[in-house]
DRENPA-3360 file (N, C-alpha, C; in nm, 2 decimals, always signed):
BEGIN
1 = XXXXXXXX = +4.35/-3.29/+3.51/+4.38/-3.32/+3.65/+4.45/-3.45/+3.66 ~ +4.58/-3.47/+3.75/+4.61/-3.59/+3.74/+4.57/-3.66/+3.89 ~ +4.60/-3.77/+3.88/+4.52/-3.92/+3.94/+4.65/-3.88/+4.05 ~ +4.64/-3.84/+4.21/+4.73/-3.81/+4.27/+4.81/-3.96/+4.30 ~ +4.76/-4.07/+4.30/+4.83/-4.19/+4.32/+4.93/-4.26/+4.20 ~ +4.86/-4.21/+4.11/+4.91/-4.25/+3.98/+5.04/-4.16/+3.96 ~ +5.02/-4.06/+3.97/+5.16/-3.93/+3.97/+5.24/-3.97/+4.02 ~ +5.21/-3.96/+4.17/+5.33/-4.02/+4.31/+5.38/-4.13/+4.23;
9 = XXXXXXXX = +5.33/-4.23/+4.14/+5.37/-4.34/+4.17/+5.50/-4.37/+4.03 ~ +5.45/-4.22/+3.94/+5.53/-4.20/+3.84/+5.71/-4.16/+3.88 ~ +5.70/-4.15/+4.00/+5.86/-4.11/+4.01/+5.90/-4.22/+4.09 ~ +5.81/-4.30/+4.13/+5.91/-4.49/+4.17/+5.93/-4.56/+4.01 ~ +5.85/-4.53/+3.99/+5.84/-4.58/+3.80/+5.94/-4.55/+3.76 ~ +6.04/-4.42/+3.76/+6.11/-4.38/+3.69/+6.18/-4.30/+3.82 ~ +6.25/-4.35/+3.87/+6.37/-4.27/+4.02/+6.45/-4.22/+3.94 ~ +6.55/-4.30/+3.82/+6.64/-4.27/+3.82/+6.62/-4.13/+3.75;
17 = XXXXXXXX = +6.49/-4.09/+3.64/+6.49/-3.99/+3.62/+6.47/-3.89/+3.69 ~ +6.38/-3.91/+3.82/+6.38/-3.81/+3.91/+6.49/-3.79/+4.01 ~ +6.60/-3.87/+4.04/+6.69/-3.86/+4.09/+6.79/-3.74/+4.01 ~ +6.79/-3.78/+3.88/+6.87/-3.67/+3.83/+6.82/-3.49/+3.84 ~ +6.71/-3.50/+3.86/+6.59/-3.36/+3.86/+6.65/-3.34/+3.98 ~ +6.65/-3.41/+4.08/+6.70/-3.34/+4.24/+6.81/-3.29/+4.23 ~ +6.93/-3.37/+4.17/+7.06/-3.36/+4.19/+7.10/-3.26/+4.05 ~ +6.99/-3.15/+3.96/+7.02/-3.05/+3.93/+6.98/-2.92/+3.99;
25 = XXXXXXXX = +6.87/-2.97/+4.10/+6.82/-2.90/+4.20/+6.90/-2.82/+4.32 ~ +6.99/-2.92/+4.38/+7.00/-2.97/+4.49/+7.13/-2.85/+4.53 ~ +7.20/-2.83/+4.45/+7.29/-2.73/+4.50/+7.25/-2.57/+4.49 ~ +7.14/-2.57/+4.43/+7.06/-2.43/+4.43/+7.01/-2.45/+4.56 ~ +6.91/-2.52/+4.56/+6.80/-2.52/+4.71/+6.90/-2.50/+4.82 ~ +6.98/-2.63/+4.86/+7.07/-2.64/+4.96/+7.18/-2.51/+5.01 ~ +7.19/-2.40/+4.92/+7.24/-2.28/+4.94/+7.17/-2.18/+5.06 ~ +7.07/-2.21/+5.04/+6.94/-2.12/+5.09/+6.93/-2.18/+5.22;
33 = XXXXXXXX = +6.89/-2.10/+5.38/+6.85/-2.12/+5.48/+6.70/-2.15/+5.50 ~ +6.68/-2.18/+5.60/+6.51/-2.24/+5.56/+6.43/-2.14/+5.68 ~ +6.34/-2.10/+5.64/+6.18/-2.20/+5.58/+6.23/-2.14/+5.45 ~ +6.17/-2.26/+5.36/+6.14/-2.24/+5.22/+6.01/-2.30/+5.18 ~ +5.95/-2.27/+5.02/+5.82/-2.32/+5.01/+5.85/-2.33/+4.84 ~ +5.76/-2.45/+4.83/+5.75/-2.50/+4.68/+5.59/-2.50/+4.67 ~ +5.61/-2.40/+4.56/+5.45/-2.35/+4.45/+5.44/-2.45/+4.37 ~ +5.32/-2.55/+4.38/+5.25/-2.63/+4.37/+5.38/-2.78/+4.34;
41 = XXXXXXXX = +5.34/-2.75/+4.50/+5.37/-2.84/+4.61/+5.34/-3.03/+4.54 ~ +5.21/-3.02/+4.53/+5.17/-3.18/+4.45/+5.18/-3.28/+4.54 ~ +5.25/-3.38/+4.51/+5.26/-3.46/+4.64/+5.40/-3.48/+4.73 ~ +5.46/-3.36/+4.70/+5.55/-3.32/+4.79/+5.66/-3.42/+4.79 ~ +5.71/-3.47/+4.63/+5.82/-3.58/+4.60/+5.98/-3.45/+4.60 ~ +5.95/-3.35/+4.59/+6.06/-3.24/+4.57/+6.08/-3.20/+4.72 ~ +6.00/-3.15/+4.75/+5.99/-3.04/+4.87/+6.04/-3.15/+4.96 ~ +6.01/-3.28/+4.98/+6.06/-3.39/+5.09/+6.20/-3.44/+5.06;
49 = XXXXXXXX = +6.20/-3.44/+4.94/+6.34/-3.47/+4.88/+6.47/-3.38/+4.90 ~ +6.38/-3.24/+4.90/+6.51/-3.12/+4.91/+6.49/-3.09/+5.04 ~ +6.43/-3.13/+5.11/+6.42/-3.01/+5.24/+6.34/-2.91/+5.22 ~ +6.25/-2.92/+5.16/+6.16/-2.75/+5.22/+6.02/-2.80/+5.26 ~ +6.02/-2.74/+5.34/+5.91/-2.74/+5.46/+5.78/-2.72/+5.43 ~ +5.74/-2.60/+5.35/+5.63/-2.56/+5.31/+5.58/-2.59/+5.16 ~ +5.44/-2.61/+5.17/+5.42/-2.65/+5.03/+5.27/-2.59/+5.02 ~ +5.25/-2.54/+4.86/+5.07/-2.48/+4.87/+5.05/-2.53/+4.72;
57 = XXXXXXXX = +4.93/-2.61/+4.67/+4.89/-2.65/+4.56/+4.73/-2.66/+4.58 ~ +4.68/-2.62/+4.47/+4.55/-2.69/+4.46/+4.45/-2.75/+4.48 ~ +4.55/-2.82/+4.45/+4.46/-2.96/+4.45/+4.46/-3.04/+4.57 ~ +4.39/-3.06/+4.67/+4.36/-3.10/+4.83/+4.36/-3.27/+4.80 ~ +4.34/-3.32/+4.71/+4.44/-3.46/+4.71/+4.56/-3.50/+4.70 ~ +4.59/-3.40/+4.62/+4.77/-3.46/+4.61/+4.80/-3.39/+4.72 ~ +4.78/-3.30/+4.81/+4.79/-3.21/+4.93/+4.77/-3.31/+5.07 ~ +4.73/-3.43/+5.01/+4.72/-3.51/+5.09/+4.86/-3.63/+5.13;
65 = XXXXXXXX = +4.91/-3.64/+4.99/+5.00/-3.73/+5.01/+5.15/-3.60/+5.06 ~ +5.14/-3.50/+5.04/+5.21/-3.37/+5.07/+5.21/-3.39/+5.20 ~ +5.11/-3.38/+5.28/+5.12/-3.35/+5.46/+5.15/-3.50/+5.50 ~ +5.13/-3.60/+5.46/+5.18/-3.72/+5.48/+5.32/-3.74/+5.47 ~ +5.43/-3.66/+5.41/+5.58/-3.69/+5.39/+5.58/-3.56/+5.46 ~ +5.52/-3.46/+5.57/+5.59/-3.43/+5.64/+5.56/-3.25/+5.61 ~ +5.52/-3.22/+5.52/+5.54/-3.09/+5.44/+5.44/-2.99/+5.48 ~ +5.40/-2.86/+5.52/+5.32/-2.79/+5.58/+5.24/-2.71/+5.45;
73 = XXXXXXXX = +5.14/-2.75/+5.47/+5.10/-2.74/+5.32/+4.97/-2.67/+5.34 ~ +4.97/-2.55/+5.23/+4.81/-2.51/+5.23/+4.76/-2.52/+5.09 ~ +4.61/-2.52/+5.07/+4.54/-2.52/+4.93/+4.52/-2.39/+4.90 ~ +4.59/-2.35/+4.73/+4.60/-2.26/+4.72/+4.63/-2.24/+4.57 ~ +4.65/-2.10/+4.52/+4.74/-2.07/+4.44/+4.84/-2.01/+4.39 ~ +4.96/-2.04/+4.35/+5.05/-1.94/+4.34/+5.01/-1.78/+4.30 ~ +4.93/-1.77/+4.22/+4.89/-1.66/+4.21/+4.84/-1.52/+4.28 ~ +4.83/-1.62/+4.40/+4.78/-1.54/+4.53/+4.80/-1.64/+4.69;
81 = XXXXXXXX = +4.96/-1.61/+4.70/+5.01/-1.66/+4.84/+4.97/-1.66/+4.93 ~ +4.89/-1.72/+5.05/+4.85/-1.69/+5.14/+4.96/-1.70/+5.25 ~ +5.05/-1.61/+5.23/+5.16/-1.61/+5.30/+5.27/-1.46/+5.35 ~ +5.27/-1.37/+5.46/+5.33/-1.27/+5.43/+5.43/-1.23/+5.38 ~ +5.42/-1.12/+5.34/+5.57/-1.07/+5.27/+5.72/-1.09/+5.34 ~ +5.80/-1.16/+5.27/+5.90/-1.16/+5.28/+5.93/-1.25/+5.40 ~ +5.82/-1.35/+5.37/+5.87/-1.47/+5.52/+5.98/-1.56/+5.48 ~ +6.00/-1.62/+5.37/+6.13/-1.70/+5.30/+6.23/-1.68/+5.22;
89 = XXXXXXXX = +6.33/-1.80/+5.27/+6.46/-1.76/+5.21/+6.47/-1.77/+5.01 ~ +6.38/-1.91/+5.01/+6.37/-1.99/+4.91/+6.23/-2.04/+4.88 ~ +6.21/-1.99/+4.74/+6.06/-2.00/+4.63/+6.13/-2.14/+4.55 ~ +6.07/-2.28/+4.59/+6.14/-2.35/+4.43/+5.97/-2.39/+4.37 ~ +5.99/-2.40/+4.23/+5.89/-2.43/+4.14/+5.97/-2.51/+4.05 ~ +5.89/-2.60/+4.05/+5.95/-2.76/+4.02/+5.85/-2.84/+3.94 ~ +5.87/-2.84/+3.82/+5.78/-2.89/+3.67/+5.62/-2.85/+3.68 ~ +5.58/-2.76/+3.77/+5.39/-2.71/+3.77/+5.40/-2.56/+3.66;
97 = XXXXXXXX = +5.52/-2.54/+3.61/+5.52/-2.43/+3.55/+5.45/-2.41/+3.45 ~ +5.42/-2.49/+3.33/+5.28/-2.51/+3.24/+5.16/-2.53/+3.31 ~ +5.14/-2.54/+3.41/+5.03/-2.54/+3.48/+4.94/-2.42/+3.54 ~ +5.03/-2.27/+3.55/+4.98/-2.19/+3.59/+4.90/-2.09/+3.54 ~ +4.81/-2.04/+3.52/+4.71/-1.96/+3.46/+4.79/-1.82/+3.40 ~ +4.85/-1.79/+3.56/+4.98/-1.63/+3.49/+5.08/-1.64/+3.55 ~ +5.17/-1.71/+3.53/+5.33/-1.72/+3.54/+5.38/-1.66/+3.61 ~ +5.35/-1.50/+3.50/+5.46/-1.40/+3.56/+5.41/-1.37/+3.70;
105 = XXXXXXXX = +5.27/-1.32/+3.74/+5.17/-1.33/+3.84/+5.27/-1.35/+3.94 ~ +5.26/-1.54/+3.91/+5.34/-1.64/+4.06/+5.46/-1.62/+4.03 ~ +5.56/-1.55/+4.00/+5.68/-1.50/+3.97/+5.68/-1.35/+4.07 ~ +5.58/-1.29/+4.08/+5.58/-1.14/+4.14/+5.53/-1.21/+4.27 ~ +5.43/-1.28/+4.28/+5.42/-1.32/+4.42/+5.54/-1.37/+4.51 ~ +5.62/-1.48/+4.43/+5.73/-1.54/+4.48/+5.84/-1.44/+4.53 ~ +5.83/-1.32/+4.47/+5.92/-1.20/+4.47/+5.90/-1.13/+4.62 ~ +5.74/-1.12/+4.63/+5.67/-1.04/+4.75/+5.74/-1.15/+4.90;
113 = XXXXXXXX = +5.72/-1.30/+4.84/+5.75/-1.37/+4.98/+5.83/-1.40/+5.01 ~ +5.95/-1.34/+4.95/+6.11/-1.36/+4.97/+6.18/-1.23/+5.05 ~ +6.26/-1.32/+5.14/+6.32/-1.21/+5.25/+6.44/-1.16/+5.11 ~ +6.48/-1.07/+5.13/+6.62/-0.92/+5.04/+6.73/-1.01/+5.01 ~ +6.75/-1.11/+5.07/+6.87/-1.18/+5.02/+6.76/-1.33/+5.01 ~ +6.66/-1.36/+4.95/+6.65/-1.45/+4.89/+6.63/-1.50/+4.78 ~ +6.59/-1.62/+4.70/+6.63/-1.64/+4.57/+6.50/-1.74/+4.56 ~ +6.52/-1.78/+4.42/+6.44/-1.89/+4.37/+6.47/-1.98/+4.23;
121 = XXXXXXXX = +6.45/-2.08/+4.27/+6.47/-2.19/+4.22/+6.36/-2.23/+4.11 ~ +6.36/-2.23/+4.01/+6.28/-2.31/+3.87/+6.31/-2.45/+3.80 ~ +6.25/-2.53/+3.82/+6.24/-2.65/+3.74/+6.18/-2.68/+3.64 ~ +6.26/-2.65/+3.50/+6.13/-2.72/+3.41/+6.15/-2.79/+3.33 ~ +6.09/-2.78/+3.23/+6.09/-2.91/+3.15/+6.12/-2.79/+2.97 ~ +6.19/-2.80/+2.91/+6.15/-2.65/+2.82/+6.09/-2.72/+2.69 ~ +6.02/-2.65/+2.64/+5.91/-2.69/+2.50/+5.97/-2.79/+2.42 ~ +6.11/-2.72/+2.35/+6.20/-2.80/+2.27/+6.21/-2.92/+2.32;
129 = XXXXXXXX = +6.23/-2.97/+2.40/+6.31/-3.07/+2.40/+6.23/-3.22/+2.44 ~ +6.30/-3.32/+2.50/+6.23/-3.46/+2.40/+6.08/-3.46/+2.47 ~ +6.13/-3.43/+2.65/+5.96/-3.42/+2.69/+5.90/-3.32/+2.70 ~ +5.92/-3.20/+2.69/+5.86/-3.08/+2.59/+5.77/-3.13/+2.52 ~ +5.80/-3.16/+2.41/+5.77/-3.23/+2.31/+5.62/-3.30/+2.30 ~ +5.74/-3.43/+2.35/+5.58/-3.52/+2.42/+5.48/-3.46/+2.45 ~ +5.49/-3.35/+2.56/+5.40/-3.35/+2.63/+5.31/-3.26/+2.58 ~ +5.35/-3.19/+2.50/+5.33/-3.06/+2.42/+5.21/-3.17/+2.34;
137 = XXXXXXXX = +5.24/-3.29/+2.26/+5.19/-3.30/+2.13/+5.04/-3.41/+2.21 ~ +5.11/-3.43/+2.33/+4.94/-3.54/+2.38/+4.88/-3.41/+2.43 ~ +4.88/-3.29/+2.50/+4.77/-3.18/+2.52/+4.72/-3.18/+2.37 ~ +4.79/-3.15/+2.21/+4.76/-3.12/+2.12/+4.65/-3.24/+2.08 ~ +4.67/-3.32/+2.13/+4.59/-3.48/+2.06/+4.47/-3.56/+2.19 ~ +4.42/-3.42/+2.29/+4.32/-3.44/+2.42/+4.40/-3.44/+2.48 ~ +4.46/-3.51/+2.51/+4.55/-3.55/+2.65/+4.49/-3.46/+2.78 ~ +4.36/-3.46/+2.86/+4.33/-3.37/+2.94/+4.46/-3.27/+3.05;
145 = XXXXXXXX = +4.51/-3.43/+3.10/+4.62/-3.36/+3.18/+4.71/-3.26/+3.14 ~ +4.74/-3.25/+2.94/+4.84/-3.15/+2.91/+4.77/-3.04/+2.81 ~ +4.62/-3.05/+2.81/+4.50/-3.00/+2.75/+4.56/-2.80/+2.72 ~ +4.56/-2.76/+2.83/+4.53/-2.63/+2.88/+4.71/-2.59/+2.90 ~ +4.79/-2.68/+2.90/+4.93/-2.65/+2.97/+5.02/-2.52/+2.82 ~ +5.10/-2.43/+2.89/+5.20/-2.42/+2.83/+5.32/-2.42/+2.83 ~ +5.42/-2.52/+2.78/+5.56/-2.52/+2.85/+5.68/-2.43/+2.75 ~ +5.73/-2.41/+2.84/+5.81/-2.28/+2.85/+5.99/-2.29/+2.75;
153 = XXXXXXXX = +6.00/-2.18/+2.69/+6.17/-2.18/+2.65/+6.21/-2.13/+2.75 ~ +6.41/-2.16/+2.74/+6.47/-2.06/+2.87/+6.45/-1.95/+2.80 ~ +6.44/-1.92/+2.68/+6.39/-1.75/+2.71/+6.28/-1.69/+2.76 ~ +6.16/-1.76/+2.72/+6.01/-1.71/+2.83/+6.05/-1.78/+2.95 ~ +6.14/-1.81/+3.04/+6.17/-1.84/+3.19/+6.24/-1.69/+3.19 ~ +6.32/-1.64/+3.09/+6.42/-1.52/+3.18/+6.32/-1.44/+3.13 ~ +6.23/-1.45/+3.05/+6.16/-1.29/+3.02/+6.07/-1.30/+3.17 ~ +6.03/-1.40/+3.21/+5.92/-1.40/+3.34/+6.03/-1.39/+3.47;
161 = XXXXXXXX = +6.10/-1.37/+3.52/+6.18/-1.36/+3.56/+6.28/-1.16/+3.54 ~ +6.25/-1.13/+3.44/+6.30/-1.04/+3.40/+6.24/-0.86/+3.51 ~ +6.34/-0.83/+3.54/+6.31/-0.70/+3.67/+6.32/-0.70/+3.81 ~ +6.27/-0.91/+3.82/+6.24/-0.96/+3.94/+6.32/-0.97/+3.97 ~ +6.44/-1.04/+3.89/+6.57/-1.17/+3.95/+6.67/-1.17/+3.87 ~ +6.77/-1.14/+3.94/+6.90/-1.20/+3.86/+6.92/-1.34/+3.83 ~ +6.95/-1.38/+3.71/+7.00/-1.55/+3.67/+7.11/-1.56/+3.74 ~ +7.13/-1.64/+3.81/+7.29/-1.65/+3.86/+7.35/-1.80/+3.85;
169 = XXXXXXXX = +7.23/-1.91/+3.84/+7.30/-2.02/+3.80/+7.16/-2.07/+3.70 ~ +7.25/-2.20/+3.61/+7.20/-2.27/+3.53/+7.22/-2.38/+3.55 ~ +7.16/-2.55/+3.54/+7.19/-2.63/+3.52/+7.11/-2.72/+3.43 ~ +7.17/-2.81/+3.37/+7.08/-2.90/+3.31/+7.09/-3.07/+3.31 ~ +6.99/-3.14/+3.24/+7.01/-3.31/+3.27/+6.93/-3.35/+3.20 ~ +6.91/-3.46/+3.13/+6.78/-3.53/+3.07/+6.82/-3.50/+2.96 ~ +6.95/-3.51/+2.88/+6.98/-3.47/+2.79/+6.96/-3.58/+2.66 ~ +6.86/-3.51/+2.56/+6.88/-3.57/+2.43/+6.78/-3.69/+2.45;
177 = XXXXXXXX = +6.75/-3.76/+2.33/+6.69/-3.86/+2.34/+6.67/-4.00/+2.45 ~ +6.84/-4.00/+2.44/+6.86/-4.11/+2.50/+6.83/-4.05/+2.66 ~ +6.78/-3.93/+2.68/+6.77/-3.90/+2.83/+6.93/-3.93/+2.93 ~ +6.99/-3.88/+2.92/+7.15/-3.87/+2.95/+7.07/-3.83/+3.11 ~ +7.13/-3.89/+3.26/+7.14/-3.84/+3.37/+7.21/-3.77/+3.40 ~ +7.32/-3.70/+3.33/+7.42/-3.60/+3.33/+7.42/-3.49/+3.37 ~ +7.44/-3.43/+3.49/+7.41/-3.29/+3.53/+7.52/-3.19/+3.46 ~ +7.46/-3.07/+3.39/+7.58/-3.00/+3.36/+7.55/-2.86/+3.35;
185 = XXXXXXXX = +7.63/-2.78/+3.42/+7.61/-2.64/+3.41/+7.58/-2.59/+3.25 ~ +7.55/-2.48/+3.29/+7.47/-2.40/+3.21/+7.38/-2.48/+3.17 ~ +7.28/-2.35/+3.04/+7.14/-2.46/+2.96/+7.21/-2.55/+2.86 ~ +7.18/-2.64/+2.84/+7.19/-2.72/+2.71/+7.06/-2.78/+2.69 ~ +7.06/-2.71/+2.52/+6.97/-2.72/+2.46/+6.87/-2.85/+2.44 ~ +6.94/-2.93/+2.45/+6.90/-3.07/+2.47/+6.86/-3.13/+2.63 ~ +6.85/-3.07/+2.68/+6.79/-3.10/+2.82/+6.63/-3.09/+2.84 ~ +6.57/-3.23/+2.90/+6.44/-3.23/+2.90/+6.41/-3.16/+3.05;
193 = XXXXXXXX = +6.54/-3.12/+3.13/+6.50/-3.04/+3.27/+6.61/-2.92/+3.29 ~ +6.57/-2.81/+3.35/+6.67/-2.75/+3.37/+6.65/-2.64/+3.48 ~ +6.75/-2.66/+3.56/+6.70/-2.56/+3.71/+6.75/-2.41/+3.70 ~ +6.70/-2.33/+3.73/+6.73/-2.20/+3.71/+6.74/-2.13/+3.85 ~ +6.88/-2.08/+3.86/+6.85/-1.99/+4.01/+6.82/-1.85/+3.97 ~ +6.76/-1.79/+4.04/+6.77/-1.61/+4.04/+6.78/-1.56/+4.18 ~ +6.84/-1.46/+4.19/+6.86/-1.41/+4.33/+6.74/-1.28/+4.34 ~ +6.69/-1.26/+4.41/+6.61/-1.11/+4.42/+6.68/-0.99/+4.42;
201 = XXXX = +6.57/-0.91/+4.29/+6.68/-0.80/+4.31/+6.59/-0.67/+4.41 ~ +6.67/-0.63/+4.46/+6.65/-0.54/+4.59/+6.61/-0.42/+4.57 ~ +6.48/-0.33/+4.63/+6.52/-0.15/+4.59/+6.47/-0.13/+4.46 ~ +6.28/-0.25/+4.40/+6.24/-0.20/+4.27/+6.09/-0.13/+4.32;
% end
């Protein structure tokens, strides 16, 4: 479980690397008409950043600093939306993706709560790469916070993904050791983030 003050306080610590996470974000999300909602929401440093409105996580502390920047937020789990079908334009999930119990699960839900022409947005972090890695090897060494987590290749993102969604964009940033702020289409392999659009596919 992370320290919700300590988290928040991890992306003033480091903007410029969260700056670059939005600005691979930002022309996915921004495509989309709103309401939109981000699965596990946290303290609502994305969803206030991008524009989306709605947010559901957890954890009723970081849910706290969430309704404070403005964000309509319920405690919850992706795995079970408490939200009807097909109310939004835009699902983004934004680095909680090691964190979910069944992936593909909040991947079918996100599917149910999207209006026929809507899409969704993925942010992660993928196994390989520098903070992959990291984060991978402090769960391996206790690390409670990365204890239980599993982070993802872009191929277990398209296989979870796979039936639901078309890929239609890629981007990437956080490239390589030196952590490059570089946004660049498509995946590159050396990217410690990489946003994934899918569009919904219609009529399954």
């Amino acid at each position: 479980m992370f320290n919700p003050a300590e988290y928040d306080s991890w992306y003033d610590r480091h903007r410029d690397i969260f700056e670059a996470e939005i600005n691979a974000l930002k022309p996915i999300v921004e495509k989309y008409p709103s309401p939109k909602l981000e699965i596990g929401v946290g303290t609502g440093r994305f969803a206030h950043a991008l524009g989306i409105e709605y947010g559901i996580d957890p954890d009723k502390n970081m849910l706290n600093f969430a309704r404070n920047r403005g964000i309509k937020v319920r405690e919850g789990y992706g795995e079970e939306l408490p939200y009807k079908s097909k109310k939004f334009y835009l699902v983004l999930i934004s680095t909680s993706l090691p964190f979910f119990k069944d992936a593909r699960k909040v991947i079918e839900e996100s599917y149910r709560v999207l209006k026929d022409d809507g899409g969704i947005a993925i942010g992660f972090i993928p196994r390989n790469s520098y903070f992959g890695r990291k984060y991978t090897k402090m769960g391996e060494e206790g690390d409670e916070r990365f204890k239980t987590t599993h982070f993802y290749t872009m191929d277990e993102v398209e296989k979870l993904l796979e039936d639901l969604f078309f890929i239609v964009r890629v981007r990437s940033t956080l490239l390589g050791e030196e952590i490059k702020r570089d946004v660049v289409e498509g995946y590159n392999p050396d990217a410690s983030f990489v946003a994934v659009e899918g569009i919904k596919i219609q009529n399954i």
